[in-house]
Backbone as a printed PyTorch tensor [residue, N CA C, xyz], in Angstrom:
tensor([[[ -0.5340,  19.2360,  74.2990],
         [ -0.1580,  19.9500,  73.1010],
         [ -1.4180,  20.3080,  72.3110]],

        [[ -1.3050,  21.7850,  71.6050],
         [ -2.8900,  21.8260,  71.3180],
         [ -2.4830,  21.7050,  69.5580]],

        [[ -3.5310,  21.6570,  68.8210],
         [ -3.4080,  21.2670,  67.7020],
         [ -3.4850,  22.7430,  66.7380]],

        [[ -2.7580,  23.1230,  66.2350],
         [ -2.5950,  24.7030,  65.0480],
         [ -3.2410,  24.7010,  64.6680]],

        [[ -3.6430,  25.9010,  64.6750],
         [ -4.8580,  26.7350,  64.2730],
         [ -5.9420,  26.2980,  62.6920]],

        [[ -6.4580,  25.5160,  62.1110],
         [ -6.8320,  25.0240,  60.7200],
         [ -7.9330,  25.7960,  60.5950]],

        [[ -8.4420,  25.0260,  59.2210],
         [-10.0280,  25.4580,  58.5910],
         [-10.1690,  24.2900,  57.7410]],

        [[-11.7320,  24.1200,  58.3560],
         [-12.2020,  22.8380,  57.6210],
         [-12.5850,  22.9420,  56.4290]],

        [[-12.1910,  21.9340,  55.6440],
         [-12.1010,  22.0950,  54.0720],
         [-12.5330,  20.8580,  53.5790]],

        [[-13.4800,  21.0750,  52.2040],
         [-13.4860,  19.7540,  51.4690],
         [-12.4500,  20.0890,  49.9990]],

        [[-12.0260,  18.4520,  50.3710],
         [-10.7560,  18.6760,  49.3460],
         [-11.4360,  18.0740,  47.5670]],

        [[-11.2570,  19.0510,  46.7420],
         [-12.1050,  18.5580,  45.7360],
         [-11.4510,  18.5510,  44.3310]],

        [[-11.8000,  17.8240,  43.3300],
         [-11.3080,  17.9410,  41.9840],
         [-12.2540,  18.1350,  41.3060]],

        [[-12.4580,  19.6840,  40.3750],
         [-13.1810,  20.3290,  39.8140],
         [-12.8220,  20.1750,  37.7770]],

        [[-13.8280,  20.2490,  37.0880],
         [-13.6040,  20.6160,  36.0330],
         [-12.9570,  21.5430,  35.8480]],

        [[-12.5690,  22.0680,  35.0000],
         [-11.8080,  23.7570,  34.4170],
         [-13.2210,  24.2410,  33.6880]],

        [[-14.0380,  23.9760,  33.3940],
         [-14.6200,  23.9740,  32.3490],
         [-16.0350,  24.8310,  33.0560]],

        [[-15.7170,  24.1890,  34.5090],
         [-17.3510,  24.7990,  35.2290],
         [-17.0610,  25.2330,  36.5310]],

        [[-15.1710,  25.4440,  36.6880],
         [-14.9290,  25.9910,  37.7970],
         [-15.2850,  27.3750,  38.3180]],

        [[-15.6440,  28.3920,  37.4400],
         [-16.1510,  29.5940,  37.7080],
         [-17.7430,  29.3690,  38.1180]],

        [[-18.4180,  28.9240,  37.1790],
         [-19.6470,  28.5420,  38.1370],
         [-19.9420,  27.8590,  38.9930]],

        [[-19.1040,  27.0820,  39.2750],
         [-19.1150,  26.4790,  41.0700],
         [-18.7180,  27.6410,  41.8320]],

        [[-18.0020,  28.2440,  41.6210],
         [-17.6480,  29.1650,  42.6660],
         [-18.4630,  30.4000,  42.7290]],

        [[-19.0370,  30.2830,  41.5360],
         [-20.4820,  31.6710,  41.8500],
         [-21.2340,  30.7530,  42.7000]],

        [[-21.4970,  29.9490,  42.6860],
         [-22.4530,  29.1190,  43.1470],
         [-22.6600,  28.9660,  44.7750]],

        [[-21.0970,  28.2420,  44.7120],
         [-20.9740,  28.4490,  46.5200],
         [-20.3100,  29.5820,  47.0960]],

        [[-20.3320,  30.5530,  46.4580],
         [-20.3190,  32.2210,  47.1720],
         [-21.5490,  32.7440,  47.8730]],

        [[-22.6390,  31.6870,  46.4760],
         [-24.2510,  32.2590,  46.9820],
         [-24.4930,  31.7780,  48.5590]],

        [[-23.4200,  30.6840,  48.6980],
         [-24.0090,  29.6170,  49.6470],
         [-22.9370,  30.1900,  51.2940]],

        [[-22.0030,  31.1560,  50.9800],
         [-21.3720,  31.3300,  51.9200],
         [-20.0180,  30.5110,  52.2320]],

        [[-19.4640,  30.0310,  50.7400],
         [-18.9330,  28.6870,  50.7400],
         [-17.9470,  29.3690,  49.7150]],

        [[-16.6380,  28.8230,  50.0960],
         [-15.3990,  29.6080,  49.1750],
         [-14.5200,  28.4410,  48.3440]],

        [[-14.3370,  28.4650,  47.2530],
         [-13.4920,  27.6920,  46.7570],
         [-12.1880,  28.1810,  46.2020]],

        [[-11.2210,  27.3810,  46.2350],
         [ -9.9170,  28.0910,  46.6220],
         [ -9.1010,  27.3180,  46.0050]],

        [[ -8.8550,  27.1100,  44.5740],
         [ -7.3720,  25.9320,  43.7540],
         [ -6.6150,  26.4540,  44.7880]],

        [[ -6.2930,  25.3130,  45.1190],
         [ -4.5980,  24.9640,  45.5350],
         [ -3.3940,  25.4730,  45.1790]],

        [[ -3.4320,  25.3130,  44.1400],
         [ -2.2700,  26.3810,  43.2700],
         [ -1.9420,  27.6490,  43.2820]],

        [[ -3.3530,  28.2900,  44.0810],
         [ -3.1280,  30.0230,  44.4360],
         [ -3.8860,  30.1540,  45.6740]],

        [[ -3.9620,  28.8480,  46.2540],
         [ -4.3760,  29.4410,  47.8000],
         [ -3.4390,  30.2620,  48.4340]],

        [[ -4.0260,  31.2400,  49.5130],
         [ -2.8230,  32.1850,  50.2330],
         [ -2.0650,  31.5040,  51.0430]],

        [[ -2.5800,  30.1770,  51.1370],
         [ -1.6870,  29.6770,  52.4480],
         [ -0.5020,  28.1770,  52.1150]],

        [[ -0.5470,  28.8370,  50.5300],
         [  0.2760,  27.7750,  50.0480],
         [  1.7900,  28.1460,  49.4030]],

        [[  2.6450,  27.5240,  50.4340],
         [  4.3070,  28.2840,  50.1070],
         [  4.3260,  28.1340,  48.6380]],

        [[  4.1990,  26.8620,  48.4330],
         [  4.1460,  26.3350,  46.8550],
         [  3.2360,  25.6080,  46.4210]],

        [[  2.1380,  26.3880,  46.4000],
         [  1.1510,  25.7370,  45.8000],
         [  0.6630,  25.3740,  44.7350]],

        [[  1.8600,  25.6370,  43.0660],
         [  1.4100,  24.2810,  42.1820],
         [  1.6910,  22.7800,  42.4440]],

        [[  3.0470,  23.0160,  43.5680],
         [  3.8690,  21.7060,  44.1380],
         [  2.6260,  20.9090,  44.7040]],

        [[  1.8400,  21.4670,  45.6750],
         [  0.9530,  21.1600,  46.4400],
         [ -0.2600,  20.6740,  45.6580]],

        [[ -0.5620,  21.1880,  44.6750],
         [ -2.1010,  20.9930,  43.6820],
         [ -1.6510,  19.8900,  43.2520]],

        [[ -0.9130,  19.6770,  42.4430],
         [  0.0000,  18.2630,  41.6980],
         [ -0.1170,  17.1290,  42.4810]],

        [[  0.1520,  17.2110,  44.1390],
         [  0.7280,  16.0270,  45.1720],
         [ -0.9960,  15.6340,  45.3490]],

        [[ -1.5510,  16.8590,  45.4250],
         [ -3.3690,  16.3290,  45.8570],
         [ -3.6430,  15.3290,  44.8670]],

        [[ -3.5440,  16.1930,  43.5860],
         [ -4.7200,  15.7920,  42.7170],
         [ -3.7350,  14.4650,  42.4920]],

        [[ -2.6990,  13.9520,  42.8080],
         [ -1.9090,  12.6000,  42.3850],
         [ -2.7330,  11.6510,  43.1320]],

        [[ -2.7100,  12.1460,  44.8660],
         [ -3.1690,  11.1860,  45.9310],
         [ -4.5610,  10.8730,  45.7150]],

        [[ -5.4440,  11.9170,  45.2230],
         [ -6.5590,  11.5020,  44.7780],
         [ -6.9670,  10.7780,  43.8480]],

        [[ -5.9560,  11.0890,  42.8000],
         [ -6.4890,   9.9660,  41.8180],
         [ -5.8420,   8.8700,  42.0480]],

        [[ -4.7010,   8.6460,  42.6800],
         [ -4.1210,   7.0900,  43.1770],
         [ -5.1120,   6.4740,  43.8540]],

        [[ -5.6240,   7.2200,  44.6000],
         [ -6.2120,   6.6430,  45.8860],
         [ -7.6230,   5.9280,  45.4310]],

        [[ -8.2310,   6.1160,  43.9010],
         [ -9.4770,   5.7690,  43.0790],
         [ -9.2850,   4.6400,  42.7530]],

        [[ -8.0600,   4.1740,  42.2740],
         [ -7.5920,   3.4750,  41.2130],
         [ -7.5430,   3.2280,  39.6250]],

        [[ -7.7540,   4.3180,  39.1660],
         [ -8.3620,   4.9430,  37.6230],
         [ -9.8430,   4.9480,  37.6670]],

        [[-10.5900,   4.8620,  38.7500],
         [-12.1490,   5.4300,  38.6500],
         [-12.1700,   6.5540,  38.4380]],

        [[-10.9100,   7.6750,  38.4820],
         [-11.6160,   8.9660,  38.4180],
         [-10.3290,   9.3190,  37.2180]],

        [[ -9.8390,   8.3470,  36.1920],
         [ -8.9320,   9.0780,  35.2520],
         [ -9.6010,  10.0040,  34.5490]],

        [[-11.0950,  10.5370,  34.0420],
         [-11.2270,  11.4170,  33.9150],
         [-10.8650,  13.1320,  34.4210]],

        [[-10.6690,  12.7820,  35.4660],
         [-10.2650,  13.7840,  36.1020],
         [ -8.7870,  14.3900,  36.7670]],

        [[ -8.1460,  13.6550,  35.1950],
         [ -6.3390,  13.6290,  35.6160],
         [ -5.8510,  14.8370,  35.3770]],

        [[ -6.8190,  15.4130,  34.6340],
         [ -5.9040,  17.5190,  34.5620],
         [ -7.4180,  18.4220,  35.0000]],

        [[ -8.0300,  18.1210,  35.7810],
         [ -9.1310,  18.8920,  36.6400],
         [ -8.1960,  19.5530,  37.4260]],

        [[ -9.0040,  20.9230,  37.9630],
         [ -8.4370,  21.4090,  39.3700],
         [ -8.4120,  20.8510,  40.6040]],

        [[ -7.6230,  20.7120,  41.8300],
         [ -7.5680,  20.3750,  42.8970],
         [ -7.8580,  21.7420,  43.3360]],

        [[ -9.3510,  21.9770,  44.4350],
         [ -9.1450,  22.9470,  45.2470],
         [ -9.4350,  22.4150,  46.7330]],

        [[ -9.6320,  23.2790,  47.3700],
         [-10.1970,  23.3890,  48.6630],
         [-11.9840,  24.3080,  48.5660]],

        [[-12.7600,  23.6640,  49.5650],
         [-14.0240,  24.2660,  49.0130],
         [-14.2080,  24.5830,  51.3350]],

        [[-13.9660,  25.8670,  51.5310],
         [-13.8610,  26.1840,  52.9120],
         [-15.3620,  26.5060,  53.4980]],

        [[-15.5610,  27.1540,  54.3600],
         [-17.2960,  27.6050,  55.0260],
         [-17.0660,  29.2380,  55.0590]],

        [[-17.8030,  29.6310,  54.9250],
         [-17.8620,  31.5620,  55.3570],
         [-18.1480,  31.4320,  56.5960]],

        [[-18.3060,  32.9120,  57.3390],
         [-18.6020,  33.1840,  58.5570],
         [-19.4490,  33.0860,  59.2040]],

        [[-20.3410,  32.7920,  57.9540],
         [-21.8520,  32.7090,  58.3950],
         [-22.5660,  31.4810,  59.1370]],

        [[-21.1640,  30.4850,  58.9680],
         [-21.8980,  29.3080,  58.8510],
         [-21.4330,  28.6260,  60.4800]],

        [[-20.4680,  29.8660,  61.0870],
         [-19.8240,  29.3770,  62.5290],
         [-20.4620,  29.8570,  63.2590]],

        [[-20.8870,  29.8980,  65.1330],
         [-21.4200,  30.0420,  65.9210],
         [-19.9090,  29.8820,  66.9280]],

        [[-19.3860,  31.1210,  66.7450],
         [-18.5710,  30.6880,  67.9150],
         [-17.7070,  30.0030,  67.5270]],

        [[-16.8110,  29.2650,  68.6590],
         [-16.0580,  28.2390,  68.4440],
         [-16.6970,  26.7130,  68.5490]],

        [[-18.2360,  27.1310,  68.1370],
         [-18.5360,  25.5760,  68.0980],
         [-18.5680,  24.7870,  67.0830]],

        [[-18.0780,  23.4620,  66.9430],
         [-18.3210,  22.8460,  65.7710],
         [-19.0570,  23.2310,  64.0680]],

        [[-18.9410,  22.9690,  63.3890],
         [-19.6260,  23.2550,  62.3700],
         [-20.9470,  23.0290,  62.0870]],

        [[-21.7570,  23.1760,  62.1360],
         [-23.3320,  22.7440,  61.6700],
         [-23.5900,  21.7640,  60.7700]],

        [[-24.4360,  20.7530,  60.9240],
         [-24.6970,  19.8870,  59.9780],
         [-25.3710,  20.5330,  58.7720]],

        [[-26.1930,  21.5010,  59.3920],
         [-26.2790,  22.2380,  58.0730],
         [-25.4880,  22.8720,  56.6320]],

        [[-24.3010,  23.2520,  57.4480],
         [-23.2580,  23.4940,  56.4010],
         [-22.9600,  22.4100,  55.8980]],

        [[-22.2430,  20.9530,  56.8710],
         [-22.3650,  20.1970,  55.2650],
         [-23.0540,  19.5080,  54.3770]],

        [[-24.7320,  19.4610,  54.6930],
         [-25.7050,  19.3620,  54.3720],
         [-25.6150,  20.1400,  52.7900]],

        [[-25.4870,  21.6770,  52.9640],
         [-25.0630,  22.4820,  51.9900],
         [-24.1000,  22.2020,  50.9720]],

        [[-23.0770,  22.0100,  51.4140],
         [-22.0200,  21.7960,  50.7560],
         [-21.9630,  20.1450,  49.9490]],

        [[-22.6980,  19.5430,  50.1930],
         [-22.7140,  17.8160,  49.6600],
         [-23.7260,  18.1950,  48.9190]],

        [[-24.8330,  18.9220,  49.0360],
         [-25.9000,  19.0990,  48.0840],
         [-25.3690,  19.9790,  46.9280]],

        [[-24.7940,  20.7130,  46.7300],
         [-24.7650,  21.6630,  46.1380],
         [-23.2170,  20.5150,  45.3030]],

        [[-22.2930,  20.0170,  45.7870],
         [-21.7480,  19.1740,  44.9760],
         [-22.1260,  17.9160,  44.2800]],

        [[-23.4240,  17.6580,  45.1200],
         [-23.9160,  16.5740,  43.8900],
         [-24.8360,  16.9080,  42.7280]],

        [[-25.0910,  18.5140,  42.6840],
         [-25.6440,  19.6390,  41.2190],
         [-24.3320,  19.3020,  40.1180]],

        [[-23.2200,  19.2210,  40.5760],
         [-22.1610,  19.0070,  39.5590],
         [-21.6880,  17.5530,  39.3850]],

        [[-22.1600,  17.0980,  40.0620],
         [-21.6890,  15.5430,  39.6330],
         [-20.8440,  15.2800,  38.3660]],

        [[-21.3070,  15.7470,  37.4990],
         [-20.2960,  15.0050,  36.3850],
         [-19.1440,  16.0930,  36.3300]],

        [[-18.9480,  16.7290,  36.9230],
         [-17.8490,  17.8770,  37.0710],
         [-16.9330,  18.0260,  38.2580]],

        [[-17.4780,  17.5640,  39.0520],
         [-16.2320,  17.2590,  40.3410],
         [-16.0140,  15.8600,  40.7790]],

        [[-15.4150,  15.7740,  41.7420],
         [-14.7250,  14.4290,  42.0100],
         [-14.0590,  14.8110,  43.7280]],

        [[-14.8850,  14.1510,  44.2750],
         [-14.5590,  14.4940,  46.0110],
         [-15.4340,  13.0170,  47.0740]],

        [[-14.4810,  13.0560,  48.1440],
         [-15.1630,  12.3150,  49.1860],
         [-15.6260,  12.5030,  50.1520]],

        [[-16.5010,  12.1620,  50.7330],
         [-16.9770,  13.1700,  51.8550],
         [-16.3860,  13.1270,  52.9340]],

        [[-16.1730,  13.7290,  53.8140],
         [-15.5090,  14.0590,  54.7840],
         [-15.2400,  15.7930,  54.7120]],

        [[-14.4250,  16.0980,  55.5570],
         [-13.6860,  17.2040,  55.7330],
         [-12.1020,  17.3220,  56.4190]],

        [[-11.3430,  17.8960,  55.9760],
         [-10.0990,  17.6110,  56.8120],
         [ -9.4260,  19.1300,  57.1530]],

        [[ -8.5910,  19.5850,  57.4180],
         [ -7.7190,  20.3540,  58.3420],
         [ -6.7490,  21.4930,  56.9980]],

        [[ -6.4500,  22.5680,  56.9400],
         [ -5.8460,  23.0650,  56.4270],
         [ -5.7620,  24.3800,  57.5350]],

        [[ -4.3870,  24.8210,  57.2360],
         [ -3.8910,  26.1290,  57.8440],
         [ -5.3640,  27.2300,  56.8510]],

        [[ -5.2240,  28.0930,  58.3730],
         [ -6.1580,  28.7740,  57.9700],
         [ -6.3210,  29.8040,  56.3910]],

        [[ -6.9060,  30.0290,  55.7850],
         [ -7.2790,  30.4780,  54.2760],
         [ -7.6850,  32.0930,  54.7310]],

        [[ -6.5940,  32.9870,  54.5390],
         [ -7.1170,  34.4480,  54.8630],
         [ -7.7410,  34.9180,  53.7970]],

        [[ -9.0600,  35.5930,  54.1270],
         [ -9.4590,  36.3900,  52.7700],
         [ -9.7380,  37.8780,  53.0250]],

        [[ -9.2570,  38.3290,  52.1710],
         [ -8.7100,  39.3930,  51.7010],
         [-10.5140,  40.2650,  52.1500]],

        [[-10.3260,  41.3260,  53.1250],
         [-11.4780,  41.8820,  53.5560],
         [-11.3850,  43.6520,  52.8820]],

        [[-12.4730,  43.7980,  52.7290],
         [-12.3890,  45.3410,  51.9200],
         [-12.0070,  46.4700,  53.3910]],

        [[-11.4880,  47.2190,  52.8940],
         [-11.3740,  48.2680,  54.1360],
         [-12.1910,  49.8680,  53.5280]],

        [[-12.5870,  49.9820,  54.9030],
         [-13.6860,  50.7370,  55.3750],
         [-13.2450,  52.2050,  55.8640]],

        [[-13.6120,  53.1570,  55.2940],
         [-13.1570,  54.7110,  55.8260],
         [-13.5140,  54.9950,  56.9710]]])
């Protein structure tokens, strides 16, 4: 049985406050961030933002009650950063852990990466 089609994602809890400049930030980097709440690939995705950001902060044990009405997003890779169907580059998450510990006092994430249905983005069309 083969496993459906995903995209590797770090699952993260963002300020409101500095969520637009994270996401200028890792646009520079080839790196997309995506609340939960309006990802494309979410039937119901305030249902879904709510269940994250619960499991995450359960899962702290009030180490991260600061961050009980932050955003839950997804923070995905651009195109740039694949070779094929091979694995991801350590470089990318090299990138992506560096560039989240610039915000430290503004996000709230663990490292790893996990699995989400793929995140379509919306491509400009061409005459």
């Amino acid at each position: 049985m083969r496993r459906p089609p995903h995209e590797n994602v770090a699952t993260v809890l963002v300020d409101p406050r500095v969520l637009r400049e994270l996401e200028m930030h890792l646009m520079a980097l080839d790196l997309r961030l995506w609340p939960i709440a309006t990802a494309p690939n979410c039937e119901d995705g305030p249902r879904l933002a709510f269940q994250v950001r619960r499991r995450l902060l359960m899962s702290r044990r009030g180490a991260w009650e600061d961050a009980a009405e932050w955003t839950p997003a997804w923070i995905a890779f651009g195109e740039s950063w694949y070779e094929g169907a091979e694995p991801l580059p350590w470089s990318a998450h090299q990138a992506l852990w560096r560039t989240l510990e610039q915000y430290a006092d503004h996000v709230r994430y663990r490292l790893g990466l996990g699995g989400v249905p793929p995140l379509e983005v919306p491509r400009e069309r061409t005459a």
